[in-house]
C-alpha positions as CSV (number, residue, x, y, z in Angstrom):
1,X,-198.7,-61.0,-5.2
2,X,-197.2,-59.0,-2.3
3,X,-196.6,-55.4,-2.3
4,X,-192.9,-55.7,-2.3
5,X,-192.4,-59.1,-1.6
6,X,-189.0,-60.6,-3.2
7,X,-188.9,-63.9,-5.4
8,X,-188.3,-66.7,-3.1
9,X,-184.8,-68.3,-3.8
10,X,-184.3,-72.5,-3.5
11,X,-182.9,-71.6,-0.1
12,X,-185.7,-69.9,0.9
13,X,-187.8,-72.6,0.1
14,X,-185.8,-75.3,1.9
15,X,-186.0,-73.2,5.6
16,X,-189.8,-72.9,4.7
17,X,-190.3,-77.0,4.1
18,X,-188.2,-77.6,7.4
19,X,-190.1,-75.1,9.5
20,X,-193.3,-76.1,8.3
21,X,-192.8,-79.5,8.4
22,X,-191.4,-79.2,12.1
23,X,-194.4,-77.5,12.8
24,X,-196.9,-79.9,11.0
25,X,-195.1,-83.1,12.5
26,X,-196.1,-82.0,15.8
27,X,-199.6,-82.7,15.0
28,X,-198.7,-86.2,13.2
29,X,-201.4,-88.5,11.2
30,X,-202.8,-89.3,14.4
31,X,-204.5,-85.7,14.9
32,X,-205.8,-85.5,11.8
33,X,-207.6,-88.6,11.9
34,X,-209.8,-87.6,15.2
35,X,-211.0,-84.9,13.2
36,X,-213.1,-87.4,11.2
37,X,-215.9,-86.5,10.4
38,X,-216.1,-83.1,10.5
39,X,-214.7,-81.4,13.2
40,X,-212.4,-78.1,12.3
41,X,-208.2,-78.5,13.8
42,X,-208.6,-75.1,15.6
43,X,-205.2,-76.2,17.3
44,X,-203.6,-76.8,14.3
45,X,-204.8,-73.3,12.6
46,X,-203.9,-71.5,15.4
47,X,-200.4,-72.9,15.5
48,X,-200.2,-72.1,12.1
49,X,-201.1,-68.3,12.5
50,X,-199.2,-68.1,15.2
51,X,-196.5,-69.0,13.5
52,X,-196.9,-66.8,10.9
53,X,-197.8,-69.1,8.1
54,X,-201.1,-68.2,7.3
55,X,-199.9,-64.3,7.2
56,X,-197.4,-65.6,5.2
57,X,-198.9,-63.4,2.1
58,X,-199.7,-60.3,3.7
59,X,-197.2,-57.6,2.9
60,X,-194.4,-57.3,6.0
61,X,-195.7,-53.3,6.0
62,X,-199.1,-54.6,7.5
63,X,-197.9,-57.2,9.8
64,X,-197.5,-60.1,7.5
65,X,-194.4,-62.9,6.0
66,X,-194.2,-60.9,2.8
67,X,-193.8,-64.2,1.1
68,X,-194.3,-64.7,-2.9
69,X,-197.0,-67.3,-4.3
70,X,-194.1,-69.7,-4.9
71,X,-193.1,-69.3,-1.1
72,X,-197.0,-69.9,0.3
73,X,-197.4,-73.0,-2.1
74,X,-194.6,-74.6,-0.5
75,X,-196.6,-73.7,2.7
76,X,-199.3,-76.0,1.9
77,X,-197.4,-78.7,0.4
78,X,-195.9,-79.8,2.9
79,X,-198.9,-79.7,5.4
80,X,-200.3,-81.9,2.8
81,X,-197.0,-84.3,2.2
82,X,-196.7,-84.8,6.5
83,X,-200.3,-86.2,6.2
84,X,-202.6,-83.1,7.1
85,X,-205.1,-81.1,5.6
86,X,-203.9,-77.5,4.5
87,X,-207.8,-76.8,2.9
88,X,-208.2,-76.1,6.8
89,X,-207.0,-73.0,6.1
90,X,-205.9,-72.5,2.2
91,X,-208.3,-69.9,1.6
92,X,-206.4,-67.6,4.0
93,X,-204.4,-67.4,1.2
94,X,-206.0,-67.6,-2.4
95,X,-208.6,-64.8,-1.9
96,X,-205.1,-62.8,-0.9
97,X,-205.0,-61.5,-4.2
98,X,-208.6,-60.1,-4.7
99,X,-208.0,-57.9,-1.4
100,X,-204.4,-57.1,-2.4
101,X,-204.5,-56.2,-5.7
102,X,-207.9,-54.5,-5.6
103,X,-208.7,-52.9,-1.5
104,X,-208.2,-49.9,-0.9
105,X,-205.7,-48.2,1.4
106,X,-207.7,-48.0,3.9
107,X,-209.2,-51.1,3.4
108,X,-205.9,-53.1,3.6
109,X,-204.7,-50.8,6.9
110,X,-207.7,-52.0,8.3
111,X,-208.0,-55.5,8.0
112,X,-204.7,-57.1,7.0
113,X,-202.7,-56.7,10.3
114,X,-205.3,-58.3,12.4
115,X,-205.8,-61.0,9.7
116,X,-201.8,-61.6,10.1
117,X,-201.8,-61.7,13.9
118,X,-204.7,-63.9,13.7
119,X,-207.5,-61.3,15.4
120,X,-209.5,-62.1,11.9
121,X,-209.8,-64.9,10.1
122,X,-210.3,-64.7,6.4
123,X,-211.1,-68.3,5.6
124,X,-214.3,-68.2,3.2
125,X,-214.6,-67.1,-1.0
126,X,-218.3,-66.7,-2.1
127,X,-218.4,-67.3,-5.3
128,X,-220.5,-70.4,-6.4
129,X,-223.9,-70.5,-6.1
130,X,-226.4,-73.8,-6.8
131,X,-227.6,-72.9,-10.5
132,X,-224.4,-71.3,-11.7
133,X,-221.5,-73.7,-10.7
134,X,-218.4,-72.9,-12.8
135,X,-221.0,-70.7,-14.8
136,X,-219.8,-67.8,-12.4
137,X,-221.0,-64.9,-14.8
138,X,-224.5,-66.6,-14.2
139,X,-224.5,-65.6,-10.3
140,X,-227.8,-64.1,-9.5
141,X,-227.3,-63.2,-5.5
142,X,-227.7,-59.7,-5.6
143,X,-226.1,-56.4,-4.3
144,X,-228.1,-53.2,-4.4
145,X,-227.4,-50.1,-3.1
146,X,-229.8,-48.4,-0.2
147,X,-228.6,-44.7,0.6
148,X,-225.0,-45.4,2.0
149,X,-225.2,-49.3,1.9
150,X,-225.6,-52.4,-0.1
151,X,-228.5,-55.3,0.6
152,X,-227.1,-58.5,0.0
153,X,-229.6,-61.4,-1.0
154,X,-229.4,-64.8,-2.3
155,X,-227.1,-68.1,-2.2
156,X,-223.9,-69.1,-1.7
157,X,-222.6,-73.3,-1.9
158,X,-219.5,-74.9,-1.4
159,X,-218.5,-72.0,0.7
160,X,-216.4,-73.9,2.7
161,X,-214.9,-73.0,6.6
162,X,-217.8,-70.2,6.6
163,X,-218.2,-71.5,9.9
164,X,-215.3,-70.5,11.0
165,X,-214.5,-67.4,9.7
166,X,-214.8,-63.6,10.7
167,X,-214.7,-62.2,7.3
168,X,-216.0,-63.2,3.3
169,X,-214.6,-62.4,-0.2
170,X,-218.1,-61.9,-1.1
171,X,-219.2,-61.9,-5.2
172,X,-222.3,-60.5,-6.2
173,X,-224.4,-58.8,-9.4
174,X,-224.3,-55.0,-8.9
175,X,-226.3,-54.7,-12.4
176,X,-228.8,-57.3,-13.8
177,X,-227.4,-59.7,-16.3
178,X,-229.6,-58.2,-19.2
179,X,-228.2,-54.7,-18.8
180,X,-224.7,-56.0,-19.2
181,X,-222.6,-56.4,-22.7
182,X,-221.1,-59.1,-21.3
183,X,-222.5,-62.0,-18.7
184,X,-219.4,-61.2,-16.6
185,X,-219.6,-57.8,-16.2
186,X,-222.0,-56.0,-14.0
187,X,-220.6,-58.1,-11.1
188,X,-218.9,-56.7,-8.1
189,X,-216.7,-57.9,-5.4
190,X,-217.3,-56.7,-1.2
191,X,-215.5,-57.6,1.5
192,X,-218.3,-58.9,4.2
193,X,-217.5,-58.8,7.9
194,X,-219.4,-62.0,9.3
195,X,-219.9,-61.4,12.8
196,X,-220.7,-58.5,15.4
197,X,-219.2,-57.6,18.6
198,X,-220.4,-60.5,20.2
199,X,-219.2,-63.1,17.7
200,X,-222.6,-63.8,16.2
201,X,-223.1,-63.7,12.6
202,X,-224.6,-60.5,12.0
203,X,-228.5,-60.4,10.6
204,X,-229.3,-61.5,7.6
205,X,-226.7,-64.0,7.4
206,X,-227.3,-67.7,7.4
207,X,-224.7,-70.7,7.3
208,X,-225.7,-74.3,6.9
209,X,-223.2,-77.1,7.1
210,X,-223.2,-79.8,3.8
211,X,-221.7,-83.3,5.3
212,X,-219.3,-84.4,2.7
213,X,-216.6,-87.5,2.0
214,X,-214.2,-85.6,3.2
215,X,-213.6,-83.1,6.0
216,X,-213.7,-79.9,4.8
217,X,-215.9,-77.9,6.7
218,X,-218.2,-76.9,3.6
219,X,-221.5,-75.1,4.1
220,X,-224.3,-73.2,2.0
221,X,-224.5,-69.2,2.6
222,X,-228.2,-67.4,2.4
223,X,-228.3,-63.9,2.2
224,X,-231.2,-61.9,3.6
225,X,-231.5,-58.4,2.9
226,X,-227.7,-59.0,4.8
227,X,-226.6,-55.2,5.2
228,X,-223.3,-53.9,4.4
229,X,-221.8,-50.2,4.4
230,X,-220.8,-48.4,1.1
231,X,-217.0,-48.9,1.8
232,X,-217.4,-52.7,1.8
233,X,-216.7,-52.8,-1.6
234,X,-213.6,-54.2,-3.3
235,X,-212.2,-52.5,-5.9
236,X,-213.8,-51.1,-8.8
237,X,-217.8,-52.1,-9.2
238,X,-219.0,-54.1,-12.2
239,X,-215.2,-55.5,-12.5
240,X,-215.6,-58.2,-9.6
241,X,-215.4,-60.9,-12.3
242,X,-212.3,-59.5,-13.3
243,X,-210.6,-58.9,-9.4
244,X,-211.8,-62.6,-8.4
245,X,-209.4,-63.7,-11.2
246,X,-206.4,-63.0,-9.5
247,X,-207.0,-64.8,-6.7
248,X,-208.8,-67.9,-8.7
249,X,-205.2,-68.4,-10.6
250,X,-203.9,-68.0,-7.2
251,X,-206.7,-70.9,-5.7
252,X,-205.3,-73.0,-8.9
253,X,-201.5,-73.1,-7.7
254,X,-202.0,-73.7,-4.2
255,X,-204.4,-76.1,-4.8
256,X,-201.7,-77.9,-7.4
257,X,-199.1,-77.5,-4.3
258,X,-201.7,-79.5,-2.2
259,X,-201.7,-82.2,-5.0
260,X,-198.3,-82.6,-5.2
261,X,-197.7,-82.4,-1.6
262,X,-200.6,-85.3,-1.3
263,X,-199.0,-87.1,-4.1
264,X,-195.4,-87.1,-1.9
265,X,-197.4,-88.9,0.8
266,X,-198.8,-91.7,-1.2
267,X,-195.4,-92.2,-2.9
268,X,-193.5,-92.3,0.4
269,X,-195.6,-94.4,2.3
270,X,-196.1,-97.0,-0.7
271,X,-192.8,-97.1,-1.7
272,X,-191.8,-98.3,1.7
273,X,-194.8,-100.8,2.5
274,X,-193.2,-102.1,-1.0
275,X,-190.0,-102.1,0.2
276,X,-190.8,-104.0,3.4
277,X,-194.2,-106.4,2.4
278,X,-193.2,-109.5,2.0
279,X,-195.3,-112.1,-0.2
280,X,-194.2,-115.5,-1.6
281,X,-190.6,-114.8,0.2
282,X,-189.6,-111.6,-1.5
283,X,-190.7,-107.9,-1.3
284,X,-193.6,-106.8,-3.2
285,X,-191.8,-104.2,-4.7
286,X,-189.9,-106.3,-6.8
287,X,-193.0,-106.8,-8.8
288,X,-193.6,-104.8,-11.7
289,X,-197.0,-105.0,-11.7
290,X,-196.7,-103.1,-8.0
291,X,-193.3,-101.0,-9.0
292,X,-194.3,-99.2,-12.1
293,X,-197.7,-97.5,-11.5
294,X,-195.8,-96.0,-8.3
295,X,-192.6,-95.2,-10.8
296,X,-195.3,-93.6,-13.4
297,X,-196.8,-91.6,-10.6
298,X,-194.0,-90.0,-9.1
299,X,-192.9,-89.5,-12.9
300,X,-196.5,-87.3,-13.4
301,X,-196.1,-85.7,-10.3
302,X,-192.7,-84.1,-11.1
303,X,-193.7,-82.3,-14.5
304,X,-196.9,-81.4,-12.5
305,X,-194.2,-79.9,-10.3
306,X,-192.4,-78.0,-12.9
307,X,-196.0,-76.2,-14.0
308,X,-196.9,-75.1,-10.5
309,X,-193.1,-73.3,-10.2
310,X,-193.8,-72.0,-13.8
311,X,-197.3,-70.8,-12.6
312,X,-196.6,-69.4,-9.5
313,X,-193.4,-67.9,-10.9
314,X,-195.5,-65.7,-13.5
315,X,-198.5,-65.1,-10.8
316,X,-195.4,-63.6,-8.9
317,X,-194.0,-61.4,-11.5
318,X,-197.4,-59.9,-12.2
319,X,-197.3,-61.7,-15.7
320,X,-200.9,-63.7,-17.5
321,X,-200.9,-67.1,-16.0
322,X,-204.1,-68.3,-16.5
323,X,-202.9,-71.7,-18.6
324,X,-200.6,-72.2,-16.5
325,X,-202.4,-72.1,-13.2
326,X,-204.9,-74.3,-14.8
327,X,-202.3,-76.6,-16.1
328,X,-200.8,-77.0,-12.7
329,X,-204.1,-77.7,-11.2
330,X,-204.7,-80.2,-13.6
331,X,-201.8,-82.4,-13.9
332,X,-201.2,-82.2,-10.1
333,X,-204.8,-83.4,-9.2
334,X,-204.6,-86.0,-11.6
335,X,-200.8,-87.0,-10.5
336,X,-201.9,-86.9,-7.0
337,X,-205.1,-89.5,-7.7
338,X,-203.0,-91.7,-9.8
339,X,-200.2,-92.2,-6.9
340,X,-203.2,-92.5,-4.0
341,X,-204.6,-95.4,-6.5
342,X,-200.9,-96.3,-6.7
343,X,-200.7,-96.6,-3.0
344,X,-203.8,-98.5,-2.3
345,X,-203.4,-101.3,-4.5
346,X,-199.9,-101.1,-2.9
347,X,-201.1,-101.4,0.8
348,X,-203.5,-104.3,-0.6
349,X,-206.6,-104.6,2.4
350,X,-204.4,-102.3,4.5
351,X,-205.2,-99.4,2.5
352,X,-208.6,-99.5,3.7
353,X,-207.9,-99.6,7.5
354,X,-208.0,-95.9,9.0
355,X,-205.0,-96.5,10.3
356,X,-202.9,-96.5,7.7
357,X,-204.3,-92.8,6.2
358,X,-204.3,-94.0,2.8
359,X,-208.0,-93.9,2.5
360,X,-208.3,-90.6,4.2
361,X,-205.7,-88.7,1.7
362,X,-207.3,-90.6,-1.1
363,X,-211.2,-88.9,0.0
364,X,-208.9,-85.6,0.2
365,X,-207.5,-85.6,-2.8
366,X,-210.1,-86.6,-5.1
367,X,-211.9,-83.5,-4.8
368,X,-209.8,-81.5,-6.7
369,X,-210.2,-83.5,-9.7
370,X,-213.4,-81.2,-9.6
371,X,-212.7,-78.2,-7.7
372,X,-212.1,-75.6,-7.6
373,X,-212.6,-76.3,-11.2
374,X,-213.7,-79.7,-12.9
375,X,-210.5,-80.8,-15.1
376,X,-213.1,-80.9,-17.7
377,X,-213.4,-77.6,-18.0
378,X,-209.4,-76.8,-17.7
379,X,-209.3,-78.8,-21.0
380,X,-211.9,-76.8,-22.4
381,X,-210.4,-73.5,-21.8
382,X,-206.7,-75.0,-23.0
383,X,-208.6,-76.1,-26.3
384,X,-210.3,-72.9,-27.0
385,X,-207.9,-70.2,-25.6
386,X,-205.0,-71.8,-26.2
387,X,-205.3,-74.0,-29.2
388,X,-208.1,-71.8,-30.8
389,X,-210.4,-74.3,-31.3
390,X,-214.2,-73.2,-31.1
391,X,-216.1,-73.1,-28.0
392,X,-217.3,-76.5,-26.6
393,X,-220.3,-74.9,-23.8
């Protein structure tokens, strides 16, 4: 994913858990939960950044940890398996590969070393939009060019940490739908800086928070006649569809990282409440009935383990991944749901009570049953481009 990045080994990947679990456990279960509602861990991001993580994709040539895809998902799974919340900060980077496969020279020179040192944050993707959903060649906001410059109008949803973000992967239709061969084409990718010298989202720009289940700083984007300069575009225009892939296969395997790493959690902390609970004068572990959903999970959650590797491996070597990424995502969310199910009926009433984080992780992983894709729709794409079956939609 990295302009000469080298494939992470296992030993590698053992100094990144311990560092980024060192790192994580300073903030501890206890942070995280006087976030609830909604508030954003700016301490925790910026520790993170500071410490490299969140560069941890950019090239080492423009500042960055010249890390692989296998090395950044490790990243995130362990924020998730010490009890936080990586989607804090997970877009940082998923849109990496959009900007590094696609920007320009200049564009890269410009922005990547003060993303790495943490100058510029590049926290927000916006690609859905409230009538399209996962329909993403159905997008109508609009890009059109005036003299030296694009107009930007329309909508943007589940744009999430917009808020808190100086700069936006930005998808939008360069050429009407009904002058295209194809509903995906005619679509274009720009790279949208947020905010002007004084910090203030620049005109034209709107950002509305959506309360949610779960913390995660999601909001809806308007676009007003928002102006941006010719060289904000990404790539090549009318091939946006095709640049936002790379970093949606990307947004697939760190998002299965986050499963499993939320999976881990569950499993620990049930497996020992079992160990130690005792009911009717033994441990409740010693029940089956309490035993073998945990033993099934953990089962699930290693072959979801074995795709992501697989996925991130071939995201890494340049190679077609797109079954695999959505493989990973799938079995990983749905490992990750079955062990926090696990866990609760584990913890009995306890699992409830905020105190024991089994309900938070639980509201935290459920969403990616749905996103960043509904596993509907993975099995939909594994049954017609994979199996060749016809289209279902």
């Amino acid at each position: 994913m990295t302009t000469g990045s080298q494939p992470t080994d296992r030993d590698d990947l053992d100094v990144i858990r311990t560092e980024v679990r060192r790192l994580a456990d300073k903030y501890g279960c206890e942070y995280w939960r006087r976030l609830e509602p909604d508030r954003y861990p700016e301490e925790f991001v910026a520790d993170l950044t500071a410490h490299g993580w969140l560069g941890a994709l950019i090239p080492q040539e423009y500042g960055g940890g010249g890390l692989d895809l296998t090395g950044a998902s490790v990243v995130l799974e362990e924020i998730s398996a010490s009890g936080g919340n990586p989607a804090a900060c997970h877009a940082q980077m998923y849109v990496m590969g959009t900007l590094l496969r696609h920007g320009s020279e200049e564009q890269k020179q410009k922005y990547l070393p003060r993303i790495a040192s943490g100058e510029l944050r590049l926290q927000a993707f916006g690609v859905t939009e409230p009538a399209a959903g996962s329909d993403t060649g159905s997008i109508r906001t609009r890009a059109m060019r005036d003299g030296d410059t694009w107009r930007i109008n329309g909508q943007k949803i589940w744009t999430s940490r917009a808020l808190y973000s100086d700069l936006m992967v930005l998808l939008a239709r360069t050429t009407p739908a009904e002058e295209c061969e194809r509903h995906i084409d005619g679509l274009s990718v720009f790279l949208v800086e947020m905010r002007d010298g004084a910090g203030d989202l620049v005109p034209g720009l709107t950002i509305n928070p959506i309360p949610t289940m779960m913390n995660h700083s999601t909001t809806e984007v308007f676009f007003d006649d928002m102006v941006l300069p010719g060289d904000a575009l990404v790539g090549t225009e009318g091939r946006g569809f095709r640049h936002v892939l790379d970093g949606m296969n990307a947004e697939r395997i760190l998002i299965a990282s986050e499963c499993i790493g939320d999976g881990r959690f569950f499993l620990d902390r049930a497996s020992a409440y079992a160990s130690e609970r005792q009911v009717f004068g033994r441990p409740i572990g010693a029940n089956q009935g309490v035993q073998f959903p945990l033993a099934r999970a953990y089962a699930d959650l290693q072959a979801a383990d074995l795709m992501r590797y697989r996925a991130a491996q071939l995201f890494d070597a340049g190679q077609g991944c797109a079954a695999e990424a959505n493989m990973a995502k799938l079995l990983a969310s749905e490992a990750s749901w079955a062990a926090g199910n696990a866990a609760l009926d584990t913890h009995g009433g306890f699992g409830f009570a905020v105190e024991y984080d089994i309900e938070r992780k639980l509201r935290e992983t459920r969403l990616y049953k749905v996103a960043p894709i509904n596993n509907n729709l993975v099995l939909s794409y594994l049954g017609e481009k994979v199996l060749g079956m016809p289209r279902s939609y």
